[in-house]
N, C-alpha and C positions, 0 to 999 in steps of 0.2 A: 504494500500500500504506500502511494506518494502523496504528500502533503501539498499540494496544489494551491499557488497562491492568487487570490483573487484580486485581478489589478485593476476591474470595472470602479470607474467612477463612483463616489457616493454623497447622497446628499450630506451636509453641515448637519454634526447632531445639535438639538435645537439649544443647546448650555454654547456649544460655539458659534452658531450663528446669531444666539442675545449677543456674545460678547464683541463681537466683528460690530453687531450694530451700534451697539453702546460708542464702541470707537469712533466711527463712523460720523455720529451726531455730537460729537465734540470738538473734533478738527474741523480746519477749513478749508476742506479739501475744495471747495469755490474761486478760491484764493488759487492763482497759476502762476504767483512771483518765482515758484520754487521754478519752474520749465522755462520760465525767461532769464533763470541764475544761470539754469545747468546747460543753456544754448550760449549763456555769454563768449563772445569772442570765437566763437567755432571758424573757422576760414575753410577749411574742408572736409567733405564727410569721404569714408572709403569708399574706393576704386568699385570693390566687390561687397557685396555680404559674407561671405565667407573667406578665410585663413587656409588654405591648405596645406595639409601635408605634402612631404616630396612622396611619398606610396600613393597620392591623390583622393584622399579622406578629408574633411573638412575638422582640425580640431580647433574653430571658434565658430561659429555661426550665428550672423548678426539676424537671422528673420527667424531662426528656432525663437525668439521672446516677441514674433508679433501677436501673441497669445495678449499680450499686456496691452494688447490697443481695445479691448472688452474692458466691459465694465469688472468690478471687482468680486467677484463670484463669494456669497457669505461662509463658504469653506476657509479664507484667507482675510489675515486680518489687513486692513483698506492702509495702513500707514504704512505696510510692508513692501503692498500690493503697488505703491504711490514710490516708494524709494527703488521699485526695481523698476517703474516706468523711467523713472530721473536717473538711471544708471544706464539706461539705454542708449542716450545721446553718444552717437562714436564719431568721431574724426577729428582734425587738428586745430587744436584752442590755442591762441597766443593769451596768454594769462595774464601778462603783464609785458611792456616794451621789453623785446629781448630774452623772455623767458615762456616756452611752447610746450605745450604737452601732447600727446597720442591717447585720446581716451575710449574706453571700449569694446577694445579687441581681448581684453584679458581683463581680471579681476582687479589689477592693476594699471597704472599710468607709466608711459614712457615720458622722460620730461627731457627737453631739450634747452641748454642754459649758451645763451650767446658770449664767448668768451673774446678776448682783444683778438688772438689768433683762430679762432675756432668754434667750434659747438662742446661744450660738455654733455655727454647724455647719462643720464640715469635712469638707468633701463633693470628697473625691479619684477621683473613681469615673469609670470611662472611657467611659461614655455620658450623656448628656443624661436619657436616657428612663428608664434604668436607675437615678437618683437623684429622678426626680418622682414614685414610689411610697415614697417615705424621707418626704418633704417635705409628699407630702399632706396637707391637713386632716383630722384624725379614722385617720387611715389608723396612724398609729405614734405613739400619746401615750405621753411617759413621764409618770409617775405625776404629779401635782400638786403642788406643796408650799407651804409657807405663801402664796408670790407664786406670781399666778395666771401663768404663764409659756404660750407659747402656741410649740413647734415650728415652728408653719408662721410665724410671723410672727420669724423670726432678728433678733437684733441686729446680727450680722455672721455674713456666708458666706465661706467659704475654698471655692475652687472651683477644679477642674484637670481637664482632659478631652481627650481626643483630638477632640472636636470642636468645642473652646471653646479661645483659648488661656488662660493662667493671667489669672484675674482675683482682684479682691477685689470683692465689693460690701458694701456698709457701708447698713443700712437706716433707719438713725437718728445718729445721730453718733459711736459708739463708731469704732474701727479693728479692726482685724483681723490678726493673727499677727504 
């Protein structure tokens, strides 16, 4: 005999769907300042929805969460349901003059810091593959400025991954963090 698990959908039992509501009619989820923060400064969204791997399997996929363009289903508490909409927003945010990030593609942000001679990146992102769409040539420029500054060519990378251990590489003599 196998124990056969049943993955059918179920309704909210009714002690969690009072609680989601009770939430629900507190917040002000009416209020959209949060989605006009989390678009600030975007300059572009990704090329693709998906990250591929080189075996050609997708390990990011930005349309697996258009599930969150639905209302809030009373299984799911509506603050949770609202912070994974506003996590949604992916492509490249200049945060501040001279200071850009990649947001999206990972659980984390790739940040790109404009240095005298170069780009500092800190690229904390927990896959490999999931930060070589950041890195690209031509794929994510921030804007140009007086010095011709080039992304893919870092003066120093900050790098941490589940499947790298912590390194620095340093691509010209500067240091790093």
């Amino acid at each position: 005999m196998t124990d056969e698990i049943d993955l059918a959908l179920k309704p909210a039992a009714p002690a969690t769907a009072a609680a989601n509501a009770a939430v629900a009619s507190v917040l002000p989820f009416h209020d959209r300042a949060d989605f006009e923060r989390a678009e600030r400064g975007l300059l572009a969204r990704p090329s693709h929805p998906q990250v591929m791997h080189e075996l050609g399997f997708p390990v990011w996929d930005l349309d697996s969460y258009a599930f969150l363009d639905a209302d809030c289903p009373d299984t799911v508490n509506p603050s949770l349901w609202r912070q994974a909409q506003l996590n949604r927003f992916a492509g490249l945010f200049e945060v501040a003059e001279g200071f850009y990030q990649v947001r999206g593609l990972d659980l984390s942000n790739v940040s790109f810091i404009a240095g005298e001679t170069g780009w500092i990146v800190i690229d904390p992102l927990t896959c490999t593959r999931r930060s070589e769409p950041a890195r690209e040539p031509g794929a994510w420029r921030p804007p140009r400025s007086a010095s011709a500054r080039d992304p893919a060519r870092p003066d120093s990378l900050c790098e941490r991954g589940a499947e790298r251990s912590i390194r620095v590489r340093v691509s010209r003599t500067r240091r790093c963090c």
